[in-house]
N, CA, C and O atoms as a Maestro MAE file, in Angstrom:
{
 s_m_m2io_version
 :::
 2.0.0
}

f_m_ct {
 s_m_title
 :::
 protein
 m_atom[324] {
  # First column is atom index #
  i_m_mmod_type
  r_m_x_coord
  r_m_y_coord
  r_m_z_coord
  i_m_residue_number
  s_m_chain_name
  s_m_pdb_residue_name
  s_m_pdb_atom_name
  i_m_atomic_number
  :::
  1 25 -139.001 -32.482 101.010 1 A "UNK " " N  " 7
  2 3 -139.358 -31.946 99.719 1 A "UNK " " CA " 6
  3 2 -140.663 -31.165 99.790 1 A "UNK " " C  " 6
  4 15 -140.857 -30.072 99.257 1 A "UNK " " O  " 8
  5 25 -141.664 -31.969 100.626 2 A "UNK " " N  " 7
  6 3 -142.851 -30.600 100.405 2 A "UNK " " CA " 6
  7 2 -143.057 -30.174 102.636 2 A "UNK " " C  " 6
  8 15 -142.745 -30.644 103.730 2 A "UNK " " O  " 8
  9 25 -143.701 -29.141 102.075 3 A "UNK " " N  " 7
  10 3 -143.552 -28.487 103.819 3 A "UNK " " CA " 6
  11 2 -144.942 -27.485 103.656 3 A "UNK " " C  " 6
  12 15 -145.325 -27.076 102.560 3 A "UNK " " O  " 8
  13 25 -145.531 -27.213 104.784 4 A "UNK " " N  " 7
  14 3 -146.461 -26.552 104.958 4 A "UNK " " CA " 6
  15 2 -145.711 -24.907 105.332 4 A "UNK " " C  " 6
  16 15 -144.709 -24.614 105.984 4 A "UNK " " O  " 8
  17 25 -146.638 -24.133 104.648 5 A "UNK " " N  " 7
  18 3 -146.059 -22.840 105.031 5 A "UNK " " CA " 6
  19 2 -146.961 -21.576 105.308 5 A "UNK " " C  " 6
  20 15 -147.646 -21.177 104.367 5 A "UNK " " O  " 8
  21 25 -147.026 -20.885 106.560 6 A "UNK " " N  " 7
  22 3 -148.020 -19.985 106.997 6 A "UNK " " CA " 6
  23 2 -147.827 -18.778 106.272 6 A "UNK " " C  " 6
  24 15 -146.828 -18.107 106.532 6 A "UNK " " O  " 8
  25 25 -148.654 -18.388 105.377 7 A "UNK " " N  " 7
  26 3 -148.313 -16.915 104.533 7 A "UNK " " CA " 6
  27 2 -149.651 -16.200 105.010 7 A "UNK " " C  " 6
  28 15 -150.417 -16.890 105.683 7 A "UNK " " O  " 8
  29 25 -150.004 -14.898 104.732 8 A "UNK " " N  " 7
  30 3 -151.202 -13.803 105.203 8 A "UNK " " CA " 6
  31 2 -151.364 -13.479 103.870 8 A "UNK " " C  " 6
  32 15 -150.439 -13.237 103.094 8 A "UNK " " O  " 8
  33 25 -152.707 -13.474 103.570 9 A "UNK " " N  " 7
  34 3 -153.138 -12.408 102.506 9 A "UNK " " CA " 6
  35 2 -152.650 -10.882 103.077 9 A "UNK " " C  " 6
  36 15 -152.838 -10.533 104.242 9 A "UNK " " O  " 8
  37 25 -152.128 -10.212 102.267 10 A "UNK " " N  " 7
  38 3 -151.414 -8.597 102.135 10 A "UNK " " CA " 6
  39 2 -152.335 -8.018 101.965 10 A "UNK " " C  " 6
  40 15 -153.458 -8.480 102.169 10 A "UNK " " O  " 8
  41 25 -152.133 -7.002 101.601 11 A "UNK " " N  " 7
  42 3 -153.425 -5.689 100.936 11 A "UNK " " CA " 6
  43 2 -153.398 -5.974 99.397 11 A "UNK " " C  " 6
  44 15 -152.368 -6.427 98.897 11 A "UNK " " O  " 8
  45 25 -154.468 -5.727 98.662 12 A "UNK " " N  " 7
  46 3 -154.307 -5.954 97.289 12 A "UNK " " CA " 6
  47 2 -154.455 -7.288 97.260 12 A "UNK " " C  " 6
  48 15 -154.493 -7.800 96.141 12 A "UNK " " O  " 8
  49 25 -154.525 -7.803 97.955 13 A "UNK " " N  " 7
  50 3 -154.710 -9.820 97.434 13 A "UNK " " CA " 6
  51 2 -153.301 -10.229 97.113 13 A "UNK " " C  " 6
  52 15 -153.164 -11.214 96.388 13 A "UNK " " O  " 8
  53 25 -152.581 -9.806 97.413 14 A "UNK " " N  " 7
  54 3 -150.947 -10.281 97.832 14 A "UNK " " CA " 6
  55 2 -150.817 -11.862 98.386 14 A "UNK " " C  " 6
  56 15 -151.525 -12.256 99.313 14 A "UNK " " O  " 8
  57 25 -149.897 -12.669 97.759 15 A "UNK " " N  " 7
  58 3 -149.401 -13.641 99.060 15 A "UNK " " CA " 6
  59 2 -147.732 -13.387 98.330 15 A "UNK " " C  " 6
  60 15 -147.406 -13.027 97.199 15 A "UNK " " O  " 8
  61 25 -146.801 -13.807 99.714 16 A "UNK " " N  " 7
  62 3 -145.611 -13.785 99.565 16 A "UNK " " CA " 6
  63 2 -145.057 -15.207 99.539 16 A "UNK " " C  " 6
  64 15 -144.886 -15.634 100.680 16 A "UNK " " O  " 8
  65 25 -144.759 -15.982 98.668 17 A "UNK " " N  " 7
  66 3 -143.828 -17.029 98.734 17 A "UNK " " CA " 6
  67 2 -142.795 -16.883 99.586 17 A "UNK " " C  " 6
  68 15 -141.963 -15.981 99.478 17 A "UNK " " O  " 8
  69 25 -142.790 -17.809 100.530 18 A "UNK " " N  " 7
  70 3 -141.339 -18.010 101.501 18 A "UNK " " CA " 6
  71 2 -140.174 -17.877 100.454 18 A "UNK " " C  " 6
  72 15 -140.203 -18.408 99.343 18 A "UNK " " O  " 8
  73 25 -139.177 -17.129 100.923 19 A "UNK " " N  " 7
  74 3 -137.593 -17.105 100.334 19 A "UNK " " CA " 6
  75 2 -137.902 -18.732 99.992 19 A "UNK " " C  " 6
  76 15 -138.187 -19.075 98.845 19 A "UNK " " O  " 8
  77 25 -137.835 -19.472 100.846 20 A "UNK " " N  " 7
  78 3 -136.928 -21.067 100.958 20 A "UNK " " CA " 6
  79 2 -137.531 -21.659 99.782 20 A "UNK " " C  " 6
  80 15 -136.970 -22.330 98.915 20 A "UNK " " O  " 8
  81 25 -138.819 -21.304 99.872 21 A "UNK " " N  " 7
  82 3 -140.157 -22.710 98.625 21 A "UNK " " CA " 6
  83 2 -139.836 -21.921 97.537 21 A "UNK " " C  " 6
  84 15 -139.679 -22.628 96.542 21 A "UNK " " O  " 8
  85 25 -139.640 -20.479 97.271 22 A "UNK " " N  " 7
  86 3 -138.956 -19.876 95.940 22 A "UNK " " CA " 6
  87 2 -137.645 -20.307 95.415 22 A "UNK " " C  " 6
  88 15 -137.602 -20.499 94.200 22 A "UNK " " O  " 8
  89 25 -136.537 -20.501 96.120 23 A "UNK " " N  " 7
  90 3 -135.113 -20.769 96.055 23 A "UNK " " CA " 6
  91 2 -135.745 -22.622 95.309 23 A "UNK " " C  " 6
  92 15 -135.803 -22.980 94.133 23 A "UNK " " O  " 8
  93 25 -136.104 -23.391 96.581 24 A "UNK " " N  " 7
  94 3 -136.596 -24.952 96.094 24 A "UNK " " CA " 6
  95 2 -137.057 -25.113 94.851 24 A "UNK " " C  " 6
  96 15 -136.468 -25.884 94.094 24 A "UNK " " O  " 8
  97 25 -138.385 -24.289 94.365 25 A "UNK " " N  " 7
  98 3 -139.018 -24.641 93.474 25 A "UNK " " CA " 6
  99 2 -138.347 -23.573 92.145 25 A "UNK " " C  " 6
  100 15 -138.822 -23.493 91.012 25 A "UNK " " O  " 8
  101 25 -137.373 -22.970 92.563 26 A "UNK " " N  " 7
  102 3 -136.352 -21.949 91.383 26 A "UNK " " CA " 6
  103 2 -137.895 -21.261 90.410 26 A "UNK " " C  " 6
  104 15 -138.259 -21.526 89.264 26 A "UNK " " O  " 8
  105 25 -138.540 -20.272 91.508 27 A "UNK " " N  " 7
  106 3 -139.655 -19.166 91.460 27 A "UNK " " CA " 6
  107 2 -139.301 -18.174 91.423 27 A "UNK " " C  " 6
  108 15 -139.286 -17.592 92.508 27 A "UNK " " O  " 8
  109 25 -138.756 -17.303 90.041 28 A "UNK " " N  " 7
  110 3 -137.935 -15.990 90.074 28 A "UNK " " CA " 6
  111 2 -140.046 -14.858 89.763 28 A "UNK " " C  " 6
  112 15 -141.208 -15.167 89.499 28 A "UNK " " O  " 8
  113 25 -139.057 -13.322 90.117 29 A "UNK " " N  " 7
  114 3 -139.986 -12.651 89.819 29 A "UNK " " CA " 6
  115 2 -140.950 -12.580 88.240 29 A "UNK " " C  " 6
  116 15 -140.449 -12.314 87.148 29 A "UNK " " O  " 8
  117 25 -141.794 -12.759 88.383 30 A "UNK " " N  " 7
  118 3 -142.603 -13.168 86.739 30 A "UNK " " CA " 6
  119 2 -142.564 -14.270 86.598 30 A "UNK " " C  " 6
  120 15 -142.335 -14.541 85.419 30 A "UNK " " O  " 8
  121 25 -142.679 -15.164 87.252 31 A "UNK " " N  " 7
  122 3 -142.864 -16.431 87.091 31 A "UNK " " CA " 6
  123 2 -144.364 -17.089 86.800 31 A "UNK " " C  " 6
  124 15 -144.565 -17.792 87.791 31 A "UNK " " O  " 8
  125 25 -145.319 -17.179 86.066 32 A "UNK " " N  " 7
  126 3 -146.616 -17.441 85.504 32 A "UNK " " CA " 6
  127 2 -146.875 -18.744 86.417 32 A "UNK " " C  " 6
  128 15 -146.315 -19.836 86.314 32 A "UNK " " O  " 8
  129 25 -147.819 -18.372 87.290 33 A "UNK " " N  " 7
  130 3 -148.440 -18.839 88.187 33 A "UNK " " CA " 6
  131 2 -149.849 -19.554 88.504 33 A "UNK " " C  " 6
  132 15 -150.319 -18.436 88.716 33 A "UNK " " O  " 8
  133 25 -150.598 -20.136 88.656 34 A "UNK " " N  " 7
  134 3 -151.834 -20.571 88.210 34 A "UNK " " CA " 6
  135 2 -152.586 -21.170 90.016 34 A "UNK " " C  " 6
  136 15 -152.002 -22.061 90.632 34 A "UNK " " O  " 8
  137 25 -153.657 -20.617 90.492 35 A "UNK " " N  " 7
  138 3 -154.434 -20.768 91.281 35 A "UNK " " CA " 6
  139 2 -155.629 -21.854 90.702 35 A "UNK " " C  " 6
  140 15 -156.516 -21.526 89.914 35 A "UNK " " O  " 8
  141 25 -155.441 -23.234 91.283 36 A "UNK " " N  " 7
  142 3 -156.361 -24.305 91.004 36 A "UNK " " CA " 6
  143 2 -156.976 -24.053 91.787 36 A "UNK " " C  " 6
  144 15 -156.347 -23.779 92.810 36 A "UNK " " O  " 8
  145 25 -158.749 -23.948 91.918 37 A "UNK " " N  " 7
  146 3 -159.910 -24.356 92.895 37 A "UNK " " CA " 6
  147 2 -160.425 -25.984 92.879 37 A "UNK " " C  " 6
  148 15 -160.891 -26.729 92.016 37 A "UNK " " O  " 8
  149 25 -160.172 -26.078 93.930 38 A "UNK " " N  " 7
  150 3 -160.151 -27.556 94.088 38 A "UNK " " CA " 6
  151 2 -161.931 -27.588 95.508 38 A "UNK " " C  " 6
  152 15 -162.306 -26.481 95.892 38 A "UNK " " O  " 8
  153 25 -162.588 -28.655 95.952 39 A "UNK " " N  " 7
  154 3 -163.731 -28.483 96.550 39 A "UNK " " CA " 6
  155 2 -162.899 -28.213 97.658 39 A "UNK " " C  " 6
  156 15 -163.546 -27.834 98.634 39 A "UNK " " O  " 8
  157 25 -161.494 -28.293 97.858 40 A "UNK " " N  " 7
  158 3 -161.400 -28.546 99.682 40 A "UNK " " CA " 6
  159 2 -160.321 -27.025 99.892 40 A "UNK " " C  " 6
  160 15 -159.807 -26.815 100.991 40 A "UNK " " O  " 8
  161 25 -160.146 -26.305 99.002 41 A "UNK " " N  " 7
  162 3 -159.176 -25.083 99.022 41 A "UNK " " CA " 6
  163 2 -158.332 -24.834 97.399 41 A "UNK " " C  " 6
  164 15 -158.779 -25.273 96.339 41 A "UNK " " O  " 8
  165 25 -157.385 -24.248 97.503 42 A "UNK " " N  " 7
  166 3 -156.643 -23.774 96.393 42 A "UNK " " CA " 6
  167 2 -155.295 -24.569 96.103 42 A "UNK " " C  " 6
  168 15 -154.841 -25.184 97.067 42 A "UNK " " O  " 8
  169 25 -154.780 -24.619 95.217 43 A "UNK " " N  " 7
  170 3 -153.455 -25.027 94.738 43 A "UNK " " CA " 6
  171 2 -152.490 -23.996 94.154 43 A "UNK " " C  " 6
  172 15 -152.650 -23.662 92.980 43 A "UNK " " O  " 8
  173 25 -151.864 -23.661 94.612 44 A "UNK " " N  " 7
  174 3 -150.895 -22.506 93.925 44 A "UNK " " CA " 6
  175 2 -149.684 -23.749 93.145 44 A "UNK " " C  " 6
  176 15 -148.938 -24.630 93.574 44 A "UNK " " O  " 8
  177 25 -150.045 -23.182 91.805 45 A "UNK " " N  " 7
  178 3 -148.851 -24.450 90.925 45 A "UNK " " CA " 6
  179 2 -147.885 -23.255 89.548 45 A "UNK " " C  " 6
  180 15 -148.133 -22.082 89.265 45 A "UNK " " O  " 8
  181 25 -146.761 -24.223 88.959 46 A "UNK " " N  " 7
  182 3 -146.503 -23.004 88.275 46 A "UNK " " CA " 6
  183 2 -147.336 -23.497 86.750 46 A "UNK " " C  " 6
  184 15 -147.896 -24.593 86.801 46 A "UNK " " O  " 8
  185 25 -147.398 -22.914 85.765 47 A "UNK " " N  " 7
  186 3 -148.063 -22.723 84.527 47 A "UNK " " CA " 6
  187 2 -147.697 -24.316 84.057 47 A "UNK " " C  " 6
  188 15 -148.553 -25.146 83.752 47 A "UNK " " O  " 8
  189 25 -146.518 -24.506 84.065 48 A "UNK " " N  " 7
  190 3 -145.848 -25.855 83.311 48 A "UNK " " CA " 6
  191 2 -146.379 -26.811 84.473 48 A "UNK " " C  " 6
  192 15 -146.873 -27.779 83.894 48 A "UNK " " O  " 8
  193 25 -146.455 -26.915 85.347 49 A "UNK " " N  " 7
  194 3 -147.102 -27.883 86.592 49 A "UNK " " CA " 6
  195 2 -148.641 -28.427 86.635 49 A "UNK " " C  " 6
  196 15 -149.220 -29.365 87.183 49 A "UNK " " O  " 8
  197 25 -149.011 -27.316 85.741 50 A "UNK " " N  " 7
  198 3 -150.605 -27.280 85.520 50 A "UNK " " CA " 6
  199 2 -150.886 -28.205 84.301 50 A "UNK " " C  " 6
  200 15 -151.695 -29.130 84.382 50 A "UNK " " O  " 8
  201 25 -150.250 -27.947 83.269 51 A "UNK " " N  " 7
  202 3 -149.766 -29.212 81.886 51 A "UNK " " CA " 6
  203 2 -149.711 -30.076 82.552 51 A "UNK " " C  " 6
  204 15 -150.708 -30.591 83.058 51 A "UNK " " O  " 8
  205 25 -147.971 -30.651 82.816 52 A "UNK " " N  " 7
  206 3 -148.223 -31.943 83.587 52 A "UNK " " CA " 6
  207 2 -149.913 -31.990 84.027 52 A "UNK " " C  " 6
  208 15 -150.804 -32.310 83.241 52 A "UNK " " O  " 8
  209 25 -150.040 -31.752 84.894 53 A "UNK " " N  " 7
  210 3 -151.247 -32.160 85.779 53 A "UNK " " CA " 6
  211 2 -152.471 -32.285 84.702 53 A "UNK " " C  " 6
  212 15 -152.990 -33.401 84.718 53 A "UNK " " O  " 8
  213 25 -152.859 -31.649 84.060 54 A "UNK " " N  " 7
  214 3 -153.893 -31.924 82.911 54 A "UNK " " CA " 6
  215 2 -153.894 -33.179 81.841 54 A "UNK " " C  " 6
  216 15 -154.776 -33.845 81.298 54 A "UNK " " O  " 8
  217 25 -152.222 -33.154 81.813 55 A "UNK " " N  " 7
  218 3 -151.675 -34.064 80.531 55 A "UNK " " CA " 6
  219 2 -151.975 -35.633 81.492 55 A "UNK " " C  " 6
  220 15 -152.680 -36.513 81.000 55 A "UNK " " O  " 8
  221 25 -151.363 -35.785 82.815 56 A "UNK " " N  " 7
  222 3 -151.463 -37.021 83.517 56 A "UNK " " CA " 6
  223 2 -153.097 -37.804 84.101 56 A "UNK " " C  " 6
  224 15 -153.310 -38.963 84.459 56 A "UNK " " O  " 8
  225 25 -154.002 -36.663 84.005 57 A "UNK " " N  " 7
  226 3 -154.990 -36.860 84.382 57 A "UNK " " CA " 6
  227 2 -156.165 -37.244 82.994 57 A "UNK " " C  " 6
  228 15 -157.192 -37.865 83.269 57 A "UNK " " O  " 8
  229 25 -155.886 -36.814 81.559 58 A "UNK " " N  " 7
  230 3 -156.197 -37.264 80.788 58 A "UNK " " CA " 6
  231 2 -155.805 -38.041 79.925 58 A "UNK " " C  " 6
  232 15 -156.350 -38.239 78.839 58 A "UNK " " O  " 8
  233 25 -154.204 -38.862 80.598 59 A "UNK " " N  " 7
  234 3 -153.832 -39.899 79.867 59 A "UNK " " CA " 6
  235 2 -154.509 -41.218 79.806 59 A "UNK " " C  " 6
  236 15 -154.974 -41.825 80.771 59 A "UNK " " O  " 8
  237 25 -154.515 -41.620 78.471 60 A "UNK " " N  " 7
  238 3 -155.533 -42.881 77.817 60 A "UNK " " CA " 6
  239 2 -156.788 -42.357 77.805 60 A "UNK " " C  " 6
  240 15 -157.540 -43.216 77.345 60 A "UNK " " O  " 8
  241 25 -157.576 -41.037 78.178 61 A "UNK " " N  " 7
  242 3 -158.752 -40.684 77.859 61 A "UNK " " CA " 6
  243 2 -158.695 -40.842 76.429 61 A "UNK " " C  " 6
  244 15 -157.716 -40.415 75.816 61 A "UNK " " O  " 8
  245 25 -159.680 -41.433 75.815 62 A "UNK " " N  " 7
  246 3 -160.506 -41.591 74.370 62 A "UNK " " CA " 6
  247 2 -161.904 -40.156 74.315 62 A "UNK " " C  " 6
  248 15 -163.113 -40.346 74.189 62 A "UNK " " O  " 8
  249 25 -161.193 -38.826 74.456 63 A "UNK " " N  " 7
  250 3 -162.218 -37.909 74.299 63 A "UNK " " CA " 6
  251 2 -163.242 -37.692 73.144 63 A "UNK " " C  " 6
  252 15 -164.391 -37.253 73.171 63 A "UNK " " O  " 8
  253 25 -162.735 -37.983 72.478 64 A "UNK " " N  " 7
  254 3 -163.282 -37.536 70.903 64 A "UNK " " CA " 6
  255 2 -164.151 -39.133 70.837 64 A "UNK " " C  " 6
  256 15 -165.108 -38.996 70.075 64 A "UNK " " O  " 8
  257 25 -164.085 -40.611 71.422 65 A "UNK " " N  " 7
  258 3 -164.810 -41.521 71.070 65 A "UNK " " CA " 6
  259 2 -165.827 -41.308 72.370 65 A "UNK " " C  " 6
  260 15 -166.859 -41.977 72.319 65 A "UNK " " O  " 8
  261 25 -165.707 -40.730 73.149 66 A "UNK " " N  " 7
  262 3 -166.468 -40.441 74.560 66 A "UNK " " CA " 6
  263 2 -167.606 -39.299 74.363 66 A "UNK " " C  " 6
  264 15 -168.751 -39.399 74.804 66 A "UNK " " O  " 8
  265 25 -167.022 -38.024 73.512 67 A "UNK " " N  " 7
  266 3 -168.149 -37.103 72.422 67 A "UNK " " CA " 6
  267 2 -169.201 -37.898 71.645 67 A "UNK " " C  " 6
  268 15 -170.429 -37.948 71.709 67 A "UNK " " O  " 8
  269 25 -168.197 -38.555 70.824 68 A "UNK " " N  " 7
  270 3 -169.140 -39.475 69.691 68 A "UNK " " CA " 6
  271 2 -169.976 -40.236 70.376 68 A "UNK " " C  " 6
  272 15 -171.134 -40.227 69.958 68 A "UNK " " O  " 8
  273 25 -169.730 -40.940 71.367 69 A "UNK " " N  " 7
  274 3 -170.940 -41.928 71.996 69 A "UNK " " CA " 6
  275 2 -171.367 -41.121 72.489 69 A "UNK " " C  " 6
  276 15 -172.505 -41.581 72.396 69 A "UNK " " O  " 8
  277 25 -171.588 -39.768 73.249 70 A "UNK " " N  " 7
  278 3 -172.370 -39.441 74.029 70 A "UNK " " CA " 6
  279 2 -173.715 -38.857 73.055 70 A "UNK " " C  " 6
  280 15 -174.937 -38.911 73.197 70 A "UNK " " O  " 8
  281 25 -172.765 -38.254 71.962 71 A "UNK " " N  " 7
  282 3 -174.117 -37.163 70.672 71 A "UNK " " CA " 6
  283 2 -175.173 -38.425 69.995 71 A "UNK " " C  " 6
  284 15 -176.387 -38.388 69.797 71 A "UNK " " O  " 8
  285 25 -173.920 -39.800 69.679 72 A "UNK " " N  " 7
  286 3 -174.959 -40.856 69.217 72 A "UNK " " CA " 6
  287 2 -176.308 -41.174 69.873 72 A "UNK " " C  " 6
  288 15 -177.403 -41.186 69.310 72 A "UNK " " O  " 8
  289 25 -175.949 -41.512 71.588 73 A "UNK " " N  " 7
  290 3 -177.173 -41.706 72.379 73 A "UNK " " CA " 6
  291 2 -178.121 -40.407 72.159 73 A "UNK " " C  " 6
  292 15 -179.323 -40.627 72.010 73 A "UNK " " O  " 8
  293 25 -177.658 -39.073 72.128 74 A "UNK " " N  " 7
  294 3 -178.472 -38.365 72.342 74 A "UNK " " CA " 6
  295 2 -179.535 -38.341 71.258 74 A "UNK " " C  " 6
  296 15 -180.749 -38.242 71.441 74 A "UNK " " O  " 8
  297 25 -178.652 -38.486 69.668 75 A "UNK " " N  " 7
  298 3 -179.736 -38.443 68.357 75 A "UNK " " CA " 6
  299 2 -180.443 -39.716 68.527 75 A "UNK " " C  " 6
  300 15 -181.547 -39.599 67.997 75 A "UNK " " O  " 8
  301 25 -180.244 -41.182 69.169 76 A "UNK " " N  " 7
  302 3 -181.050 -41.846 68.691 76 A "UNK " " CA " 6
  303 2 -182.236 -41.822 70.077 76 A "UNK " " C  " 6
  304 15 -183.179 -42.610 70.147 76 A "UNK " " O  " 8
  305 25 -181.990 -40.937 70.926 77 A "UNK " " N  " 7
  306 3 -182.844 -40.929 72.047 77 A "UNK " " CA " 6
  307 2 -183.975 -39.711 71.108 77 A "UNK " " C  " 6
  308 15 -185.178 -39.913 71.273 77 A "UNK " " O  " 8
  309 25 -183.720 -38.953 70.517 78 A "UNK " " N  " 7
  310 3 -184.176 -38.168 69.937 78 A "UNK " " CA " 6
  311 2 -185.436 -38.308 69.002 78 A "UNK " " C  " 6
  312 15 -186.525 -37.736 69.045 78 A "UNK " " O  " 8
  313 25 -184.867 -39.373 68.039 79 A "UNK " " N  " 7
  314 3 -185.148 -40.193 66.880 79 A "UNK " " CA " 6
  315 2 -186.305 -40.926 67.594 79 A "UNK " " C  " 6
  316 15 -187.482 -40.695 67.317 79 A "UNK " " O  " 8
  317 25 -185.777 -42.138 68.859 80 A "UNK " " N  " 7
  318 3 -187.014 -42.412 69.221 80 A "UNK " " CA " 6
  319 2 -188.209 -42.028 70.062 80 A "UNK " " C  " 6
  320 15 -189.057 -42.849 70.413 80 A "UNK " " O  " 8
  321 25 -188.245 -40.463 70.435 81 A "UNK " " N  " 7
  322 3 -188.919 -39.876 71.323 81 A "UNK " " CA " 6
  323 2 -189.641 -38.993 70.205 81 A "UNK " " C  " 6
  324 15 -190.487 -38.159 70.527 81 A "UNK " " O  " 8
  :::
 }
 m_bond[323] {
  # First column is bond index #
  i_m_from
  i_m_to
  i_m_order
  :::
  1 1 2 1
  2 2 3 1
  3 3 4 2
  4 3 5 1
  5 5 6 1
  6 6 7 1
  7 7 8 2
  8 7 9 1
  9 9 10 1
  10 10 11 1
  11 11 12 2
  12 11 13 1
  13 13 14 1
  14 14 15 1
  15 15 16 2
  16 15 17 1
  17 17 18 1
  18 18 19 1
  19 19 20 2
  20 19 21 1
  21 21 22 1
  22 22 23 1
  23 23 24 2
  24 23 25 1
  25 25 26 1
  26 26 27 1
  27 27 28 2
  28 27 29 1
  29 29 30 1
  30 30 31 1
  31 31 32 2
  32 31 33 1
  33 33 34 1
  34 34 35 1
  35 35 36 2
  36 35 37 1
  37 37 38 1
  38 38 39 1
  39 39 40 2
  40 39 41 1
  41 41 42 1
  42 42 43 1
  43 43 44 2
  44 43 45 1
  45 45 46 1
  46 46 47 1
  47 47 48 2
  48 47 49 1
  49 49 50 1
  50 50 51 1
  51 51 52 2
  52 51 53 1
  53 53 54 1
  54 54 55 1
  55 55 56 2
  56 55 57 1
  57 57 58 1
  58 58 59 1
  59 59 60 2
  60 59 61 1
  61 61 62 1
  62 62 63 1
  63 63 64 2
  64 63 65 1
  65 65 66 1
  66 66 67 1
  67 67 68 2
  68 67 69 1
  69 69 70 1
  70 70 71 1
  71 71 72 2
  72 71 73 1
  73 73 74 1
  74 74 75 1
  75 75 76 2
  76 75 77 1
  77 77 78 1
  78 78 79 1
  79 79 80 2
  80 79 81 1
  81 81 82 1
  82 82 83 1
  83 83 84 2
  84 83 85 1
  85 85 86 1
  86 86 87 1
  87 87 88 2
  88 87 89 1
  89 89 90 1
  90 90 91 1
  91 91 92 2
  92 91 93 1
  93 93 94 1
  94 94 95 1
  95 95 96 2
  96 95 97 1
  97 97 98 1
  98 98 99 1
  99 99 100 2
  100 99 101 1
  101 101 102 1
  102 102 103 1
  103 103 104 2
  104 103 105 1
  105 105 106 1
  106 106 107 1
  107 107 108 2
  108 107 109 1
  109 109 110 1
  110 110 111 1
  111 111 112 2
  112 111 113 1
  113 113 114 1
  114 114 115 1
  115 115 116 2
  116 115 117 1
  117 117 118 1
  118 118 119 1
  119 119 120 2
  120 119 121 1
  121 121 122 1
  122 122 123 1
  123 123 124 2
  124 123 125 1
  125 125 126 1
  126 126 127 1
  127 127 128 2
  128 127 129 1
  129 129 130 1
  130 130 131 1
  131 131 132 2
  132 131 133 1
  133 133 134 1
  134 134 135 1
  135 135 136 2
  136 135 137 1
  137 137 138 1
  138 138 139 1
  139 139 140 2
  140 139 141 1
  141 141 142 1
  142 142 143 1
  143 143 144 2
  144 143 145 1
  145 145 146 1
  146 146 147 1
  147 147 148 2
  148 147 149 1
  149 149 150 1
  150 150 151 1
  151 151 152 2
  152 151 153 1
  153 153 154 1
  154 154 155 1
  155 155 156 2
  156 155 157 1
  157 157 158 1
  158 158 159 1
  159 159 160 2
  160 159 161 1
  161 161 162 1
  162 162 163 1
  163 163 164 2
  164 163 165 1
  165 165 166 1
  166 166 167 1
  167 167 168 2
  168 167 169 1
  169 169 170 1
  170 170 171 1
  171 171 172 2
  172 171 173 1
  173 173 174 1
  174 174 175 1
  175 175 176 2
  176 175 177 1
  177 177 178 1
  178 178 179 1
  179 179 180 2
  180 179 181 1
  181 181 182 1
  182 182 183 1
  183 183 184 2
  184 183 185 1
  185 185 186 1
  186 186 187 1
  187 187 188 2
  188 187 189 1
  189 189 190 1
  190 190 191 1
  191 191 192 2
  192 191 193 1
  193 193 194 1
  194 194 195 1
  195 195 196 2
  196 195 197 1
  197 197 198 1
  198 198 199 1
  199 199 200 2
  200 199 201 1
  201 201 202 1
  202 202 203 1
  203 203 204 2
  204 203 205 1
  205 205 206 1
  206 206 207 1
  207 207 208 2
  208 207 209 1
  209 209 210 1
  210 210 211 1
  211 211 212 2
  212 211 213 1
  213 213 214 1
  214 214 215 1
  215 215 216 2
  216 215 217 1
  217 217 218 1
  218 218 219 1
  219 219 220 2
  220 219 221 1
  221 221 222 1
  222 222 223 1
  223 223 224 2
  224 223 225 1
  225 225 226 1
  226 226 227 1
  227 227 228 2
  228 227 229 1
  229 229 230 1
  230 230 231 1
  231 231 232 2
  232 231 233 1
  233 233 234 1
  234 234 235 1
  235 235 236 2
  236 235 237 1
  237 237 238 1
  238 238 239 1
  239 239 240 2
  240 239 241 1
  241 241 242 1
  242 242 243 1
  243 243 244 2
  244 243 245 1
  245 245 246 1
  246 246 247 1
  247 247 248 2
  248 247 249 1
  249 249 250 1
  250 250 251 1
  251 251 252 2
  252 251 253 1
  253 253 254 1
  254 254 255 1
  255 255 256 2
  256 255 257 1
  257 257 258 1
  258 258 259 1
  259 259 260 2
  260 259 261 1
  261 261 262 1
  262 262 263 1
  263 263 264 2
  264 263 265 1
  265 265 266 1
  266 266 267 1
  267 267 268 2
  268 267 269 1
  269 269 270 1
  270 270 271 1
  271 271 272 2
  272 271 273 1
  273 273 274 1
  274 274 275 1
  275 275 276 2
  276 275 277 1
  277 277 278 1
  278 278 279 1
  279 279 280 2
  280 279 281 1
  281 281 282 1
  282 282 283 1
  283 283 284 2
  284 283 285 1
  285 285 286 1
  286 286 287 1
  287 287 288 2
  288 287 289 1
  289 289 290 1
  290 290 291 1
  291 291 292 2
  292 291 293 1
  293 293 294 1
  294 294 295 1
  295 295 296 2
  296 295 297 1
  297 297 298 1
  298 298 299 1
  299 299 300 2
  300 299 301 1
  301 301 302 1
  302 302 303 1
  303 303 304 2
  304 303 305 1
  305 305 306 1
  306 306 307 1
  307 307 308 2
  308 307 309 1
  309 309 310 1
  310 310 311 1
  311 311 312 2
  312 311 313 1
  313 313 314 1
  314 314 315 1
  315 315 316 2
  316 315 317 1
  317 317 318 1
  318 318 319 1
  319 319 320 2
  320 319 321 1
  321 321 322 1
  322 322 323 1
  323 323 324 2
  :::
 }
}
């Protein structure tokens, strides 16, 4: 299911998806594409792959109570300085 694959940057900043990982991952032309920078290299994912991946990585995050505690500390650090 996953395989390493040797591609060349082209002219223009080109890369060519292998026939095979296009056919696998059903990657037609115009397919909305998304380049993750990650510290150790890149992720080439498709648009909907990138959801998932956002949606799984902030599941059970409490963002909005994680804001609120953070602005609280800041006003009462404020208040007492």
């Amino acid at each position: 299911m996953s395989g390493t694959y040797a591609v060349v940057l082209g002219d223009r900043g080109r890369l060519v998806v292998p026939a095979e990982l296009r056919e696998r991952m059903q990657l037609k032309a115009g397919t909305p594409l998304a380049l993750v920078e990650t510290p150790r290299g890149f992720l080439v994912m498709t648009r909907n792959e990138l959801k998932r991946l956002v949606r799984e990585e902030l599941a059970g995050a409490d963002l909005v109570d994680e804001l609120l505690t953070e602005r609280r500390a800041a006003a009462a650090a404020e208040d007492a300085g």
